[in-house]
C-alpha positions as CSV (number, residue, x, y, z in Angstrom):
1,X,62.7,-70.1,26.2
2,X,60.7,-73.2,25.8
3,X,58.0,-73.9,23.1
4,X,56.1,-76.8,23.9
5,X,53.4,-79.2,22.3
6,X,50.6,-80.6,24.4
7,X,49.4,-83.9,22.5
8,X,51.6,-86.9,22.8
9,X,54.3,-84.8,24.3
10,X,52.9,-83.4,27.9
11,X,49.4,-85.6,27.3
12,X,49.1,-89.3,26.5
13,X,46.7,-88.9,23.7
14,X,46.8,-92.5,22.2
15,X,45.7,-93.5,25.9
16,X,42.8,-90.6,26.3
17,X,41.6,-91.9,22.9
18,X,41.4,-95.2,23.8
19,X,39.3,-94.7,26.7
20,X,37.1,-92.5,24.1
21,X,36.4,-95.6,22.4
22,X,36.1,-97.8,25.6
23,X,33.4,-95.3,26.5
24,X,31.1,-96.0,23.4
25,X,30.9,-99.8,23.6
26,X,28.0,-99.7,25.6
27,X,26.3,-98.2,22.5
28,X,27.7,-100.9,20.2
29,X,30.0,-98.6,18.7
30,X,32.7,-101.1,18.0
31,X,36.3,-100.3,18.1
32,X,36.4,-100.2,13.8
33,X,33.8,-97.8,13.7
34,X,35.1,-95.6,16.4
35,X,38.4,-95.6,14.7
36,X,36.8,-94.7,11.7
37,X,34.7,-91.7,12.4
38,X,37.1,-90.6,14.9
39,X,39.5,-90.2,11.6
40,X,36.4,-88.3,9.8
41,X,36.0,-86.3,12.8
42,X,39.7,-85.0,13.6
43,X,40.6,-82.8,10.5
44,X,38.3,-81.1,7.7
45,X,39.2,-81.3,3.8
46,X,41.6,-78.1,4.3
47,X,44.0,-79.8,6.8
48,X,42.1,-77.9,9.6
49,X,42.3,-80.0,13.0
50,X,38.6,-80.3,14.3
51,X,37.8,-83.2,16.5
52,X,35.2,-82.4,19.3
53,X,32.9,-84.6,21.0
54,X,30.3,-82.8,19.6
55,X,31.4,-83.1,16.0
56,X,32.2,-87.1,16.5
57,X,28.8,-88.1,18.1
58,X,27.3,-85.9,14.9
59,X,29.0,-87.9,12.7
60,X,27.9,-91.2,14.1
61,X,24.4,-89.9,14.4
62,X,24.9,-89.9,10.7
63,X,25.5,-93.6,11.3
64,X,22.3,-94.1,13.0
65,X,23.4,-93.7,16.7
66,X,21.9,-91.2,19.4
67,X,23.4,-88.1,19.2
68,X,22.7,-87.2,22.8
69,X,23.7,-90.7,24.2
70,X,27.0,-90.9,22.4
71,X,27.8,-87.3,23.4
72,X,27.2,-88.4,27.1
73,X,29.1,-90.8,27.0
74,X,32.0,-89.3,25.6
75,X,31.6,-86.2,27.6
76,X,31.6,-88.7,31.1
77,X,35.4,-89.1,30.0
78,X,36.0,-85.7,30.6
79,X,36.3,-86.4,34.6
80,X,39.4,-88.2,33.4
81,X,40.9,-85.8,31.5
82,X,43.6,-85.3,34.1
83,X,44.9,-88.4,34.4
84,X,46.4,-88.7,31.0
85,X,49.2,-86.2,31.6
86,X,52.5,-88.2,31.7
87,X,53.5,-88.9,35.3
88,X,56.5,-87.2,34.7
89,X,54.6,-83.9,33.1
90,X,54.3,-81.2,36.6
91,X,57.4,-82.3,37.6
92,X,59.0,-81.7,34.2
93,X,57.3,-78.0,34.0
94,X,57.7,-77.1,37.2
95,X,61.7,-77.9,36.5
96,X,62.0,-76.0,33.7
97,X,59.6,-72.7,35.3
98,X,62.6,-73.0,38.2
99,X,65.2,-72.7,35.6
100,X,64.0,-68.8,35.0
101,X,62.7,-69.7,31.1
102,X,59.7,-68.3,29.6
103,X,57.4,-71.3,28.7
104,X,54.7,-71.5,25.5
105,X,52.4,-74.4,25.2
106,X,51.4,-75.3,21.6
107,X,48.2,-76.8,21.1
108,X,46.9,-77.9,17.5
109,X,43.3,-78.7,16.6
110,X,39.6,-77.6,17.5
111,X,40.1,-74.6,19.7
112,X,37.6,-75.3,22.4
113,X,38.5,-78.9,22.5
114,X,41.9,-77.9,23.5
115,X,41.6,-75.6,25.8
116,X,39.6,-78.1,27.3
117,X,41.9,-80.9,27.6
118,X,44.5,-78.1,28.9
119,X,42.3,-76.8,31.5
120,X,41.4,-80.2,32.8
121,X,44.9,-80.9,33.2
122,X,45.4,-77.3,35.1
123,X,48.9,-76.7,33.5
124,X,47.9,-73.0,32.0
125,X,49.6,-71.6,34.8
126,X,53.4,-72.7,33.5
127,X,53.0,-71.1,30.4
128,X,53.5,-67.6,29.9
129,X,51.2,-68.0,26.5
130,X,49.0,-70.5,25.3
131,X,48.3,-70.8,21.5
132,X,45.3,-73.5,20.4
133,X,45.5,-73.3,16.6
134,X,43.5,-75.6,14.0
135,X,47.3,-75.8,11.9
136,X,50.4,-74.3,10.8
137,X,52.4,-74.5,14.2
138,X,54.9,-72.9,12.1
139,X,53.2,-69.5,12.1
140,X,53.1,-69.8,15.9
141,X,56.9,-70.7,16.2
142,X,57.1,-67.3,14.3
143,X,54.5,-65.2,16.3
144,X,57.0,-66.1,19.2
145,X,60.0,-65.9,18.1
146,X,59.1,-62.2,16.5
147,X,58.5,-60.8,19.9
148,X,61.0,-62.2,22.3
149,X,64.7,-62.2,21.8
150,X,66.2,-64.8,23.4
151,X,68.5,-66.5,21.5
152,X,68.6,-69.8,23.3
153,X,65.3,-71.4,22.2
154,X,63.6,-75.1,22.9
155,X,61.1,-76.9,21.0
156,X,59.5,-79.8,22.2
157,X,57.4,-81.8,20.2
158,X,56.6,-85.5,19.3
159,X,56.3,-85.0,15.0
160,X,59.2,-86.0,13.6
161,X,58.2,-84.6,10.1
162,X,56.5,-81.7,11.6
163,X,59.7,-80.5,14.1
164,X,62.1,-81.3,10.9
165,X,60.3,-78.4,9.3
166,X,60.2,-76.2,11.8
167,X,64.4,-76.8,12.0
168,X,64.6,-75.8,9.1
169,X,62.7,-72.6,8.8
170,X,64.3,-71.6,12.5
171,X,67.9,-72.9,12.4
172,X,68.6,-71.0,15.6
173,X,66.2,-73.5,17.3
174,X,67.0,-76.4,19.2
175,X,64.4,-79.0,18.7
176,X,63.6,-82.3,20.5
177,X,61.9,-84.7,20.2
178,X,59.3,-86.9,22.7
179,X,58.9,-90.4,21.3
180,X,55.7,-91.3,21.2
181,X,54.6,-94.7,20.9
182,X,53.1,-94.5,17.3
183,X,56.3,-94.1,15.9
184,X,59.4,-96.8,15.9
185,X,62.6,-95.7,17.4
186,X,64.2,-96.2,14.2
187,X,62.5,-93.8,12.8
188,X,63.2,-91.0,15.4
189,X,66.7,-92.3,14.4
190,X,66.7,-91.3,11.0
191,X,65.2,-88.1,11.9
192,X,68.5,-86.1,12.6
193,X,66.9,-84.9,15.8
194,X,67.7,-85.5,19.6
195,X,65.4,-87.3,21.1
196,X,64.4,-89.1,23.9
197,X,61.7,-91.2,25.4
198,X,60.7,-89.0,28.6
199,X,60.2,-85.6,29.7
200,X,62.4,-86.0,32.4
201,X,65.2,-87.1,30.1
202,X,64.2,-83.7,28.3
203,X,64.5,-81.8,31.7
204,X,68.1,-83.3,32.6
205,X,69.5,-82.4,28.7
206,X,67.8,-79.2,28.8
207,X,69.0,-78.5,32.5
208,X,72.6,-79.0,31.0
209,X,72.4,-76.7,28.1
210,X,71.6,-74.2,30.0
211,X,74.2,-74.5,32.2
């Protein structure tokens, strides 16, 4: 059985977000402010993920920009949406569907938003469940793992801190790692973890395990 993370591990996030920003500088929202109010925008005082294009072009209405031209211009990205799963992503999911496993996508932050992103990419079909949760991927991992019984469990994720955690409230779970380019190698080093730097290096390790 596979659990798997969207964000930075099946979707290149840092690249869909800078193409978010691209996508406002015809409004002279500069890179600084985008960056800021993005940061406002992606997670409410309780630790709840919540970014949405609507809640980001209210916030920088706030800041004196058109509401509805900000949100059209963000919203134009989502015809692009697609092209930010890794290259490697359908081939790597379509590998490990042929290998028999059940498969669980992970999602965290604004629900909608989410399912979204995932729809746009058209990978719901691979999964046998989808879970879009605002936090505590924990209590997912859980869900799961209380209602299947297979002992021989995968979770993919690119949060070293995050997947460190889960290890060690699950110690019957494998967990690697996807590096993703906001972190040093160094530190995926000092992580304990396996990692590695694609998906299809994931499908070939995985592949073997389950040998």
């Amino acid at each position: 059985m596979f659990i798997i993370d969207f964000d930075d591990t099946l979707f290149d996030t840092q690249k869909f977000k800078q193409e978010l920003a691209s996508s406002l500088l015809s409004l002279e929202i500069g890179e600084k402010l985008f960056w800021q109010t993005y940061a406002e925008a992606r997670i409410l005082s309780d630790g709840t993920f919540s970014y949405s294009f609507e809640r980001h072009a209210s916030i920088l209405e706030r800041e004196g920009f058109d509401y509805k031209q900000v949100l059209d211009n963000l919203n134009k990205v989502k015809e692009k949406i697609k092209f930010f799963l890794f290259e490697d992503a359908i081939y790597f999911l379509e590998s490990l569907k042929e290998s028999k496993q059940d498969l669980y996508l992970l999602s965290l932050g604004d629900e909608n938003f989410q399912k979204l992103k995932v729809e746009e990419c058209s990978i719901s079909k691979y999964f046998k469940q989808v879970f879009f949760r605002g936090k505590d991927k924990e209590l997912v991992v859980k869900e799961i793992l209380a209602e299947n019984k297979d002992t021989n469990v995968f979770f993919i994720n690119d949060k070293i801190e995050e997947s460190q955690k889960i290890k060690n409230d699950f110690q019957s779970i494998e967990v690697i790692l996807k590096q993703a380019v906001t972190l040093t190698e160094e530190k995926y080093k000092k992580s304990g973890l396996k990692y590695f730097k694609t998906l299809t290096e994931i499908k070939e390790y995985v592949t073997n395990e389950l040998k």
